[in-house]
C-alpha positions in Angstrom: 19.9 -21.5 -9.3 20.0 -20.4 -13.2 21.0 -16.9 -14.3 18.9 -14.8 -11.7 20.7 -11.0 -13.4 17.2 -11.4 -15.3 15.0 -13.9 -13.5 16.0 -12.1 -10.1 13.2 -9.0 -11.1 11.3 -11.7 -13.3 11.5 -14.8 -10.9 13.3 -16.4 -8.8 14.6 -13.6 -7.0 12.7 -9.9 -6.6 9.6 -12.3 -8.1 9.9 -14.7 -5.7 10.5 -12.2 -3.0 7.2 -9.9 -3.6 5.5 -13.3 -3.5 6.4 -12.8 0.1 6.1 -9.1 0.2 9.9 -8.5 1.4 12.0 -8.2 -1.7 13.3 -4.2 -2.2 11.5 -3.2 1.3 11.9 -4.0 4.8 11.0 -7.0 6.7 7.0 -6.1 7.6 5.6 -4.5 10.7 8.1 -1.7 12.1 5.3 -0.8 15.0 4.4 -2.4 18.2 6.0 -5.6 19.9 7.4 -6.2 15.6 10.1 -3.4 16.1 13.3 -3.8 17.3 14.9 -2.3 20.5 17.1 0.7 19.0 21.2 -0.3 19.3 24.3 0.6 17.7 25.8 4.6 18.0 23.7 7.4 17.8 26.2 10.0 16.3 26.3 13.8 16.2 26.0 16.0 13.2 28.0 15.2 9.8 29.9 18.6 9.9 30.0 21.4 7.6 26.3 22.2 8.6 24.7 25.6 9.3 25.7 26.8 12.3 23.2 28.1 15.2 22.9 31.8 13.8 22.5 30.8 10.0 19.9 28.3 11.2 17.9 31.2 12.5 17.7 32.8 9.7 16.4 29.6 7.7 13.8 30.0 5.9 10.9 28.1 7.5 8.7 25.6 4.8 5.4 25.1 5.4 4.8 24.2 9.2 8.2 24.2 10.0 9.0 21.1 9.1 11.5 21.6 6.4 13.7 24.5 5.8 15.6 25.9 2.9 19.2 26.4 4.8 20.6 27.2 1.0 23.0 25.2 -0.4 24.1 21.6 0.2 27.3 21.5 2.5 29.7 18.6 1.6 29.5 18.9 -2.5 32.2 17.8 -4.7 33.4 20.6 -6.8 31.4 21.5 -10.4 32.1 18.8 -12.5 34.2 19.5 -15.0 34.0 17.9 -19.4 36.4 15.2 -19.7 39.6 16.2 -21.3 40.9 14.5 -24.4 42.4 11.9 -23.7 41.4 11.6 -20.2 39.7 8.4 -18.4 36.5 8.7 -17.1 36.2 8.4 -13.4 35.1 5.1 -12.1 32.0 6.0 -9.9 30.1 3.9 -7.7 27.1 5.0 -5.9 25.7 2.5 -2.8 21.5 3.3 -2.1 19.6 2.5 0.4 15.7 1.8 -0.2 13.5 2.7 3.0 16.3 4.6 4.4 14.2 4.7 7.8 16.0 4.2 11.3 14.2 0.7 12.0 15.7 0.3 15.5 19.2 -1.7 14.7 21.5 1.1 14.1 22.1 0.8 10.6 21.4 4.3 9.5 24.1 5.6 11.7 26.5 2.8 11.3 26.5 3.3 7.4 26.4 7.3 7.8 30.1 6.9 10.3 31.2 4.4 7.4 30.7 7.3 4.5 32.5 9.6 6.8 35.5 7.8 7.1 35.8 7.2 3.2 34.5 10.4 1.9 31.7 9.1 0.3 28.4 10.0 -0.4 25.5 7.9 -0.9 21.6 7.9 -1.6 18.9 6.7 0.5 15.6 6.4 -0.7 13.3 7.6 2.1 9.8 5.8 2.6 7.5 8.6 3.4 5.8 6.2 5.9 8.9 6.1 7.7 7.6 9.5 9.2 3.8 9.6 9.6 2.8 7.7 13.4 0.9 4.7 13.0 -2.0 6.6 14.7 -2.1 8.9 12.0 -2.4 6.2 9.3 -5.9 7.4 8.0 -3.8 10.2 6.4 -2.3 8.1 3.9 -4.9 6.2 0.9 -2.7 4.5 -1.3 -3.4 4.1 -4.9 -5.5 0.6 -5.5 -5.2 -0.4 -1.9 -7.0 0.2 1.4 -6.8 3.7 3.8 -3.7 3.4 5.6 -2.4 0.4 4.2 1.3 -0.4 4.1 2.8 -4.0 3.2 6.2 -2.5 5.2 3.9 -1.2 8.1 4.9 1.9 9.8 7.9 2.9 12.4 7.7 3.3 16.5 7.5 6.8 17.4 11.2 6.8 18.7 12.5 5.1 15.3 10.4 8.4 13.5 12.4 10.6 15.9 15.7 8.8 14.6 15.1 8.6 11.4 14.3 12.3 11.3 17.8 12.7 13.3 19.1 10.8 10.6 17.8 12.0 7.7 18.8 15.4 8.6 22.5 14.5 9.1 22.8 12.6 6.2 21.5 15.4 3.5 23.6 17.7 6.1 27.2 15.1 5.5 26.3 15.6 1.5 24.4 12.8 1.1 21.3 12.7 -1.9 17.6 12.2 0.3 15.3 10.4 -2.3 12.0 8.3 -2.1 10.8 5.1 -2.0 8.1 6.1 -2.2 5.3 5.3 0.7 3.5 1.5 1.2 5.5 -1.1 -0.5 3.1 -2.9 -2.4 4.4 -5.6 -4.9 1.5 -8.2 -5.1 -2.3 -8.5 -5.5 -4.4 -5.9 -7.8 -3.1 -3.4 -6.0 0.9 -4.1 -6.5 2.8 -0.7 -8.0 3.0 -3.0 -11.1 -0.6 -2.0 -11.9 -0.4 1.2 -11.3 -0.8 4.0 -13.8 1.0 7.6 -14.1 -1.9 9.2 -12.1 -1.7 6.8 -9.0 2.1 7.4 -9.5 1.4 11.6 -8.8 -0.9 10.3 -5.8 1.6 8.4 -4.4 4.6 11.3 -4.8 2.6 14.2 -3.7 1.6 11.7 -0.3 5.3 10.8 0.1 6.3 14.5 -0.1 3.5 15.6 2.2 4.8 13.3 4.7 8.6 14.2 4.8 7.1 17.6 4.4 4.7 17.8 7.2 6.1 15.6 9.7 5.6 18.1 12.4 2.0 18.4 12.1 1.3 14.0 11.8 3.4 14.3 15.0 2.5 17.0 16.3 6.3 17.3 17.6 8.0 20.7 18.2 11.2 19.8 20.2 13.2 19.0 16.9 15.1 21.0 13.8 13.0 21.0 10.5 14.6 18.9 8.0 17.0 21.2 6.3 16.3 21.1 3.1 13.3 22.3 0.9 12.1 18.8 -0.1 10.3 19.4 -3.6 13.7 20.7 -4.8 16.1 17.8 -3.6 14.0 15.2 -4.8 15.4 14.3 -8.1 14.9 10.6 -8.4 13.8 6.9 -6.8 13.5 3.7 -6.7 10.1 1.6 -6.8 9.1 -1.1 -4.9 9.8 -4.5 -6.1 11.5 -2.7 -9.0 7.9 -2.8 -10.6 6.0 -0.4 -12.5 9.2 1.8 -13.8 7.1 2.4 -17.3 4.5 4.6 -16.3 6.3 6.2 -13.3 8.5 8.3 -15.9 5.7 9.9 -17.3 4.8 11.0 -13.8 8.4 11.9 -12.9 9.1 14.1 -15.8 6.4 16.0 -15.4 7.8 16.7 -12.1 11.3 17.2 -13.1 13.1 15.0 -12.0 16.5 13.7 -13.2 16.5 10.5 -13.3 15.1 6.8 -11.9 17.2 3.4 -10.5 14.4 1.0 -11.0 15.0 -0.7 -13.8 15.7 -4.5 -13.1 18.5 -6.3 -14.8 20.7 -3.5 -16.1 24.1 -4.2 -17.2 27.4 -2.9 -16.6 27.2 0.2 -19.4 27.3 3.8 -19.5 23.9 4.7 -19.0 21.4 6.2 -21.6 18.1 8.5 -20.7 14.6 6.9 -21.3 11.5 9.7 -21.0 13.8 12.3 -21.0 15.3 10.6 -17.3 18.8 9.3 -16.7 18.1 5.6 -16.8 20.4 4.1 -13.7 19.4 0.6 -13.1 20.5 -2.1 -10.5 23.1 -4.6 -12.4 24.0 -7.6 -12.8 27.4 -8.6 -11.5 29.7 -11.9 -11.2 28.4 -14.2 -8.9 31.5 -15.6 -7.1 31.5 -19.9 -7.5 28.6 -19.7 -10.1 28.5 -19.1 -13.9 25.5 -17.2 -13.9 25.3 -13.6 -12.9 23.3 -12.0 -10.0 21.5 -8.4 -9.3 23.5 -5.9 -7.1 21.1 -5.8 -4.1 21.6 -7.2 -1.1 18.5 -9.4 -1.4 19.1 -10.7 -4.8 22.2 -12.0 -3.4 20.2 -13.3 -0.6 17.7 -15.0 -2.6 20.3 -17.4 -4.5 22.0 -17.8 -1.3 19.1 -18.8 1.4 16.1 -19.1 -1.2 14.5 -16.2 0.3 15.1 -17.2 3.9 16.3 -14.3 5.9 17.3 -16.5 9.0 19.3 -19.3 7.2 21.4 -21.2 9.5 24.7 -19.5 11.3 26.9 -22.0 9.7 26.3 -20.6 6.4 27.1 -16.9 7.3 30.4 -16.7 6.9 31.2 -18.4 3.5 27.8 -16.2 2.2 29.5 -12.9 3.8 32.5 -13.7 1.6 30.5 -14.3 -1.6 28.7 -11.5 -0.9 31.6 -8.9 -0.9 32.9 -11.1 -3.9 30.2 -9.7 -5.5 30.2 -6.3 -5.3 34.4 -6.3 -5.8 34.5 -8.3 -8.7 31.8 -6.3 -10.5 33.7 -3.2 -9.0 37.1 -4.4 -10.9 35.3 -5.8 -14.2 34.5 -2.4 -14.5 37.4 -0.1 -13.5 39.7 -2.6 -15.1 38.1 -2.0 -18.3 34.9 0.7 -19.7 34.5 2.6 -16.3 30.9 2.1 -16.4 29.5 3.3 -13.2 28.5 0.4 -10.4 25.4 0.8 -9.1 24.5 -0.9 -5.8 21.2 -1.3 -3.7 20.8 -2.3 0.2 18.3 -2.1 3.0 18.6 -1.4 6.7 18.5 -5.2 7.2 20.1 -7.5 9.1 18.9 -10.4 6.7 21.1 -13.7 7.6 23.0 -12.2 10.6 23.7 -9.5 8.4 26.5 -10.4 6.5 25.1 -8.4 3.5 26.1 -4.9 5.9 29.3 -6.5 6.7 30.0 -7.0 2.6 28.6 -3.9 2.2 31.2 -2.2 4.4 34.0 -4.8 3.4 33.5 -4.2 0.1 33.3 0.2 0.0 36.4 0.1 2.1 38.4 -2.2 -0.7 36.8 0.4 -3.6 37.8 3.8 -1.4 40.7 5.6 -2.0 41.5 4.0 -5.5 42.5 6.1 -8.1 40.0 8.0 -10.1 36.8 6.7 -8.0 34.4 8.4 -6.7 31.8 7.5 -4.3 29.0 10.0 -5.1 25.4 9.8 -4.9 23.1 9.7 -7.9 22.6 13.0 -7.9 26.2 14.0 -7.9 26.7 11.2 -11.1 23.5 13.1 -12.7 25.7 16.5 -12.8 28.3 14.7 -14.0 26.7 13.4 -16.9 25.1 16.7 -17.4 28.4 18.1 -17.6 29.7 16.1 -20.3 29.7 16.6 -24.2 26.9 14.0 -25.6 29.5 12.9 -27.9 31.8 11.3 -25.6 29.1 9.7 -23.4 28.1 8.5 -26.7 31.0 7.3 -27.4 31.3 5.4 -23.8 28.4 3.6 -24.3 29.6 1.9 -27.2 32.2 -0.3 -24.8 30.2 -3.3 -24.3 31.0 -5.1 -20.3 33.9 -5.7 -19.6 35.2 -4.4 -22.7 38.4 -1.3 -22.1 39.1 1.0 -24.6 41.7 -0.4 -27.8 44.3 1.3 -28.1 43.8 3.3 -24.7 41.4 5.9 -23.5 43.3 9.1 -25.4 42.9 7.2 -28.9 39.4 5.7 -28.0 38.4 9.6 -27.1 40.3 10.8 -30.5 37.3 9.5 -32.5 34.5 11.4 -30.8 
C-alpha cells in the first residue's frame, strides 16, 4: 500500500474500513448467538477506592446509578511548570474506543496490564454498551432509525461486566470517556453528516445511558458507577474519526477539554482548535515500508490483511512483530528527539488472532519504566498542558518530527 498516515482516514484504511462499518468500532452484533462466551480473569477492585463506610455516605446521582464518591483515587501529583532548562516528559497515552466488556476478557486483561506498569489510560465508553437490547426504543440516533446501532448492542452479562469494569477502571485512575452511542460511518446517516445539534443529541443520549443504567436495566444488585458522569467527561473520540468539525462547537459548549479525533495527526506538540486541546491519532513508522501508518490497531490492520480481520495464522506472527515495531519506533522517534506526546488507539478486538493486544502489551511494557515517561490518560496530559506557561508549549511546537532540541533542552528553553 501507498502512504496510508493520510489515506488511512481518507481511503484505504479508516475509508475503506467504514465501507464495511468496522473501522474505529467493534466487529457488529454484540447480542444474541453474535456474542462471545465471556473468558480471560475477572479481577477485583483496582485499590485505593472508597472503602465500605465512605461508600455509604456517597452521594447518590439521579437513580442511583452514578455517585459522586469525591475525588479520583490513583492521581499523579499536580503538575507542576517546566523548569528552565528542564525536558519535557515523554507521555504516551493508549485509548480504547468502545471500552465495553464484549465477552473476551480484554477489559480486564488490559486493566491487570496498567496495574503492573503504573499506567493510566482512557477508554472511550459507547453508551450502548449499557442500555439492554430490549430497551433499544430508548435510544433515536441522529439521521438514523429508532434503536439503530451499526456496532449493535451487548448481552446482558457483558452490560454487567462492563459496568464491573468501568467502575474499576475510573476507580485504578483511569480517564472514562465516550464514544459516543451507534457507530455510524456510512450512508446519509454517517456522523460525517452530522451537524452540532445532532452532536448535543447524541451526548446527552450517551450520558443518559451511563447515567441511568439502573433504570434501562432495571438492576439493583450492583454499585452505581462512582463517579458523577457530566463532570468526568472531558473529551472523545468519533466514530470513523468523522465529523470532528462540527462536534467542537458542541463540545465546547459543554466544556470539555479537549477531542482525539482528528485523523492523520503528526508527531508534534499539540495546539487547541475551538478553544479544545486538539490530540489526534498519528502517524508513525511503518516497520519494512517507507510510508507511514495511523496509530490504531486497525490502521495497522488494514495495510496488513486489507481489512480482513481473520487473515491466515501463518501471517500472525511476522504482523505481531510489525505491529509492536510500530508503536516502539514511533515511541523512540519521539523521546529520542522533541518529546512530542504518542498518542495510541485500540479496541477490545481480537482482530487476526489478536496480535494487535499482544503488540499492544509488548510494546507498553518496552515504553514503562523509562526515564521521564509517563503513561497518563488524556485527561491527566490536559492538566499538564494547562499547567504550563503558553510560551514554552509555544516554543515546543516549533520542533518539527523527529527533530530534538540544538544545542540541548536548557538552551532551546533559554529563548522562550
Amino acid at each position: 500500500m501507498r502512504d496510508i498516515s493520510r489515506r488511512s482516514a481518507l481511503g484505504a484504511g479508516i475509508g475503506a474500513a467504514a465501507a464495511l462499518g468496522i473501522a474505529g468500532c467493534g466487529t457488529g452484533d454484540r447480542g444474541g448467538s453474535a456474542a462471545r462466551a465471556a473468558k480471560g480473569p475477572d479481577g477485583g477492585a483496582a485499590g485505593g477506592g472508597p472503602s465500605a463506610a465512605e461508600e455509604d455516605r456517597a452521594r447518590l446521582i439521579g437513580d442511583g446509578s452514578t455517585a459522586d464518591t469525591g475525588k479520583q483515587p490513583n492521581q499523579p501529583p499536580a503538575p507542576v511548570p517546566l523548569e528552565p532548562g528542564q525536558a519535557p516528559p515523554q507521555f504516551v497515552v493508549f485509548s480504547w474506543d468502545g471500552a465495553g466488556e464484549v465477552g473476551n476478557g480484554l477489559f480486564p486483561r488490559f486493566l491487570k496490564l496498567a496495574r503492573e506498569h503504573d499506567a493510566a489510560m482512557t477508554f472511550f465508553l459507547s453508551g450502548l454498551y449499557l442500555l439492554p437490547e430490549s430497551e433499544k426504543a430508548r435510544y433515536r440516533p441522529p439521521n438514523n432509525r429508532t434503536g439503530a446501532s451499526d456496532i449493535g448492542y451487548l448481552k446482558d452479562e457483558n452490560i454487567r461486566k462492563t459496568l464491573k469494569y468501568v467502575r474499576e477502571a475510573w476507580l485504578g485512575g483511569h480517564e472514562i470517556g465516550t464514544h459516543f452511542n451507534g457507530h455510524f460511518c456510512g450512508g446519509s446517516g454517517s456522523v460525517a453528516n452530522w451537524t452540532s445539534a445532532d452532536w448535543e443529541n447524541e451526548i446527552e443520549q450517551a450520558v443518559s445511558f451511563v447515567t441511568e443504567w439502573r433504570t434501562n436495566t432495571g438492576w439493583q444488585d450492583l454499585p452505581p458507577l462512582p463517579f458523577d458522569y457530566r463532570k468526568e467527561l472531558i473529551g472523545a473520540r468519533t466514530p470513523c474519526l468523522l465529523g470532528q468539525e462540527r462536534l467542537l462547537p458542541a463540545a465546547r459548549e459543554l466544556g470539555w477539554r479537549y477531542d482525539s479525533s482528528s485523523p492523520g495527526g503528526r508527531q508534534v506538540w499539540p495546539v487547541k482548535r475551538a478553544g479544545l486541546w486538539d490530540l489526534p491519532l498519528q502517524a508513525l513508522p511503518f516497520p519494512g515500508h517507507s510510508f507511514e501508518v495511523l496509530s490504531m490497531d486497525y490502521n495497522i490492520l488494514a495495510n496488513q490483511s486489507r481489512n480482513s480481520t481473520k487473515a491466515p495464522p501463518s501471517n500472525y506472527p511476522r504482523w505481531r512483530e510489525q505491529a509492536t515495531g510500530t508503536y516502539v519506533q514511533g515511541f523512540r522517534r519521539a523521546y529520542e528527539s522533541n518529546r512530542a506526546p504518542l498518542f495510541i488507539g485500540n479496541h477490545f478486538e481480537e482482530w487476526n488472532g489478536g496480535i494487535y493486544m499482544d503488540a499492544v502489551e509488548n510494546a507498553l511494557g518496552e515504553m514503562a519504566g523509562k526515564k521521564d515517561v509517563r503513561l497518563v490518560s488524556f485527561r491527566q496530559f490536559c492538566d499538564w498542558l494547562d499547567a504550563q506557561d503558553p510560551k514554552v508549549l509555544a516554543k515546543l511546537r516549533t520542533l518539527d518530527v523527529g527533530q530534538g532540541p540544538s544545542g540541548g533542552w536548557n538552551t532551546f528553553f533559554k529563548a522562550a
